[in-house]
C-alpha positions in Angstrom: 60.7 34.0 -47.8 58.8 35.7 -45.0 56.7 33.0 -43.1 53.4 33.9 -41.8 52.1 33.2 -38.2 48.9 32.1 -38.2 47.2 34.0 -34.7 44.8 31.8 -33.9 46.4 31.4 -30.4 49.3 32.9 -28.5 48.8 33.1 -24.4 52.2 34.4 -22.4 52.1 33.0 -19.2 54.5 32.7 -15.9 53.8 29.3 -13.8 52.7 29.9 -10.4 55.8 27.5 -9.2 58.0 30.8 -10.0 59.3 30.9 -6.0 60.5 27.4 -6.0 63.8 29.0 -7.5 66.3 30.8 -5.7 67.3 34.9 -7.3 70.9 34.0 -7.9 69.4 30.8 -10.5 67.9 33.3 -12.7 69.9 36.5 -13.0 72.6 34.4 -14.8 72.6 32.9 -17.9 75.9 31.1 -17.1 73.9 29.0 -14.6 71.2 28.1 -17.0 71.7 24.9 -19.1 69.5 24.0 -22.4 69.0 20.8 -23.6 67.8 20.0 -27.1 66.5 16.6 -27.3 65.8 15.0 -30.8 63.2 13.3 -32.1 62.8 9.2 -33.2 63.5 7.5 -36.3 66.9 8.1 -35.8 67.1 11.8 -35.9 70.1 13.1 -34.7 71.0 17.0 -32.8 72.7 17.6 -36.2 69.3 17.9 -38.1 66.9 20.6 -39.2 67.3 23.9 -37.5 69.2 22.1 -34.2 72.8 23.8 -35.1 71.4 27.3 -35.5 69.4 27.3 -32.3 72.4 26.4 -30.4 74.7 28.5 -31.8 72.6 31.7 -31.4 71.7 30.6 -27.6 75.3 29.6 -27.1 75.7 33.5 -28.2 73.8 34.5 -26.1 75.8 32.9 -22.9 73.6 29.9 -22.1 75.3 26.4 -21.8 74.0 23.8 -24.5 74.0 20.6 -24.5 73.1 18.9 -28.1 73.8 15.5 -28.1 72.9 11.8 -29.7 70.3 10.3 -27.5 70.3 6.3 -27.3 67.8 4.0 -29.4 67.3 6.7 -31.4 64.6 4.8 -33.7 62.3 4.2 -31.1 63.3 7.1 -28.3 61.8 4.6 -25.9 61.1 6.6 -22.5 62.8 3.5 -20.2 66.0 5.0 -22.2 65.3 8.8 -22.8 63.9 9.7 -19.2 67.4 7.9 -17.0 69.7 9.8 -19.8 68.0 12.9 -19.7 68.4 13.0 -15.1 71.4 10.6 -15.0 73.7 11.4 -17.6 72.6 14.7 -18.8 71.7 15.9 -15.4 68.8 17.9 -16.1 67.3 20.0 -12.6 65.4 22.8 -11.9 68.0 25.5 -14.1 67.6 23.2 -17.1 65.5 24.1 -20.4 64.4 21.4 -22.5 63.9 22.4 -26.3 62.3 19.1 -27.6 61.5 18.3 -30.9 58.5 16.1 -31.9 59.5 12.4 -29.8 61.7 15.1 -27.6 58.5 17.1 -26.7 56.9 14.1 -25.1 60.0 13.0 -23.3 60.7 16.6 -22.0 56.9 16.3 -20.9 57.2 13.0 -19.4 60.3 14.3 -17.5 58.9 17.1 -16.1 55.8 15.4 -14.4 58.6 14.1 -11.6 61.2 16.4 -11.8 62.3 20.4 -11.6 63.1 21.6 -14.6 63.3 25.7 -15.7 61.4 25.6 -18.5 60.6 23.6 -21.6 60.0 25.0 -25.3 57.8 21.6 -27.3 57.9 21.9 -30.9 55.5 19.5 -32.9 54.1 17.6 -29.5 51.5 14.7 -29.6 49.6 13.8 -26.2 49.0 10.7 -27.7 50.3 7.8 -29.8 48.5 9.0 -32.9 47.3 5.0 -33.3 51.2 4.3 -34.5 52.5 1.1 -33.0 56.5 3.1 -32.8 54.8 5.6 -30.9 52.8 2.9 -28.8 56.6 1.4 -28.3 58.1 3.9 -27.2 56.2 3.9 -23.9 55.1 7.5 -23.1 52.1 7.0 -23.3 51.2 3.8 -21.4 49.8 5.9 -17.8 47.5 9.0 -18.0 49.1 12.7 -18.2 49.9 13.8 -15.0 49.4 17.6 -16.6 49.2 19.2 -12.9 52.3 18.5 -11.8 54.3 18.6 -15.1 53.1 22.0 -15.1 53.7 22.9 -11.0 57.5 21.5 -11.9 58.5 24.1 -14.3 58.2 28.0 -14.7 56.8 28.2 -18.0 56.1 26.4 -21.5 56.3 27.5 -25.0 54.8 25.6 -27.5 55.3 25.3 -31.2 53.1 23.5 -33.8 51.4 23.8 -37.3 47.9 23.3 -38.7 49.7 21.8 -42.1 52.0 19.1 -39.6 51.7 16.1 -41.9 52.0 13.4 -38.5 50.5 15.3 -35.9 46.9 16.7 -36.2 46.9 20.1 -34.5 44.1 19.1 -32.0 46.7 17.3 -30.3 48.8 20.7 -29.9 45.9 22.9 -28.9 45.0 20.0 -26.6 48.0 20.2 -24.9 48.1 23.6 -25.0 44.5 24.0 -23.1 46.0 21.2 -20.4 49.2 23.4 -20.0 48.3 27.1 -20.2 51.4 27.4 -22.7 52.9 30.6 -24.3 51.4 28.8 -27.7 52.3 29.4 -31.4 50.3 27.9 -34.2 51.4 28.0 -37.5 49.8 27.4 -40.9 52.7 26.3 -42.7 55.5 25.1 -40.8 54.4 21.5 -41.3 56.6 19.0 -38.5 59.4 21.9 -38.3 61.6 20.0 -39.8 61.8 15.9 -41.2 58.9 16.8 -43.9 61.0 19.5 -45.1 64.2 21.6 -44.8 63.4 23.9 -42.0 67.1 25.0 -41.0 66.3 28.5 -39.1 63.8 29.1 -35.9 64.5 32.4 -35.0 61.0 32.5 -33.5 62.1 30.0 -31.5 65.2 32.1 -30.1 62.8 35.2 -29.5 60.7 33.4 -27.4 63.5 32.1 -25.1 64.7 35.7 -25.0 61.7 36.9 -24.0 61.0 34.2 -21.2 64.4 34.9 -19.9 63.8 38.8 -20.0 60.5 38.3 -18.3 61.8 36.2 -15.3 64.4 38.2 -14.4 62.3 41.5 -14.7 59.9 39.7 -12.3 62.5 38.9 -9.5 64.0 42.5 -9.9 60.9 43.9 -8.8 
C-alpha cells in the first residue's frame, strides 16, 4: 500500500560547515562510511527496515557498518558515544542513520565531533518523563544545537504525527533547533517496534539526493 506523506514540513538545507571537507572526501562514495545505529530495549541492526537500507546503500557503493551496540536495553551514552569514535571510528566522512535511542546518540555525538551527515528517524530532545530514557544519560546537560549542527553538513529528519512514544512536538522542536531537511508523516507511527515497517525507500531517496547535492555543489 502506497503511504501518504503528510507536507506539513519539508526544508532542504546545506550546513554552512560545507568547506570544512576537503573535494576528494565527497566525490567518492568509496570514502564515505554509514553507520546505522539501533535503538534501546534491546533492538538489534537486524530489526525493522535496517537490512534493506543497507543493502540498497551497500548497492549503491557506500561502506556500511550495521552492528550490535553494547547495553542494548538501556543504550546508555557513557557506552554508545566511546563505541561509536573508538571502535567504530566515526569522523568527518561518516553518516549516522539512527533510529529512535540512535537519533539522540548520533546527536550527542555530533555536538563534539565531525561527522558527514546524520539522517534521525523518530528523535526525542528529551526524556519523555521515562526513567530508561532518564538512564540512559543523554539528556543530563543542555543541547549544545550550535555546534552539533556547525559539525556536520546536513540533517535529515524522519518522524510521524501517529508515533505512539514520541509526541511530534519533540521532532518539529528539533527540527526548528537544527534547520533539518524534515519529513513528517501521518502514519508511520515509531518506524518500526510498534509495527512491521521493513522498507524506507524514502529514506534511501533522501541520502541520494544529499549525496547528489554535495557533489554538484563542489563541482561548481
Amino acid at each position: 500500500m502506497k503511504r501518504l506523506l503528510a507536507t506539513v514540513l519539508f526544508f532542504e538545507v546545506l550546513m554552512p560547515s560545507m568547506n570544512i571537507y576537503a573535494k576528494e572526501d565527497l566525490t567518492s562514495s568509496n570514502s564515505i562510511k554509514v553507520i546505522m545505529i539501533h535503538g534501546n530495549g534491546k533492538s538489534t541492526p537486524h530489526d525493522h527496515w535496517f537490512p534493506l537500507v543497507q543493502a540498497k546503500l551497500e548497492e549503491m557503493g557506500l561502506k556500511v557498518v550495521a552492528c550490535q551496540f553494547p547495553d542494548a536495553e538501556l543504550a546508555r551514552a557513557t557506552y554508545w558515544l566511546p563505541f561509536l569514535k573508538d571502535e567504530l571510528k566515526a569522523d568527518q566522512n561518516t553518516i549516522f542513520i539512527g533510529h529512535s535511542s540512535g537519533a539522540v546518540a548520533a546527536m550527542r555525538y555530533a555536538e563534539e565531533n565531525r561527522i558527514l551527515g546524520t539522517i534521525l528517524v523518530g528523535a526525542s530532545h528529551t526524556d519523555l518523563g521515562l526513567e530508561r530514557e532518564r538512564l540512559s544519560g543523554y539528556f543530563d546537560e543542555p543541547w549544545q544545537w550550535e555546534a552539533l549542527k556547525n559539525n556536520q553538513q546536513w540533517i535529515i529528519q524522519f518522524a510521524s504525527v501517529d508515533d505512539p512514544w514520541i509526541p511530534i512536538e519533540e521532532a518539529r522542536f528539533i527540527h526548528q533547533q537544527l534547520g533539518s531537511a524534515y519529513y513528517e508523516f501521518e502514519n508511520r507511527g515509531h518506524f518500526g517496534c510498534d509495527r512491521d515497517e521493513l522498507t524506507f525507500p524514502e529514506l534511501i531517496e533522501a541520502i541520494k539526493k544529499k549525496l547528489s547535492l554535495m557533489r554538484d555543489v563542489i563541482d561548481r
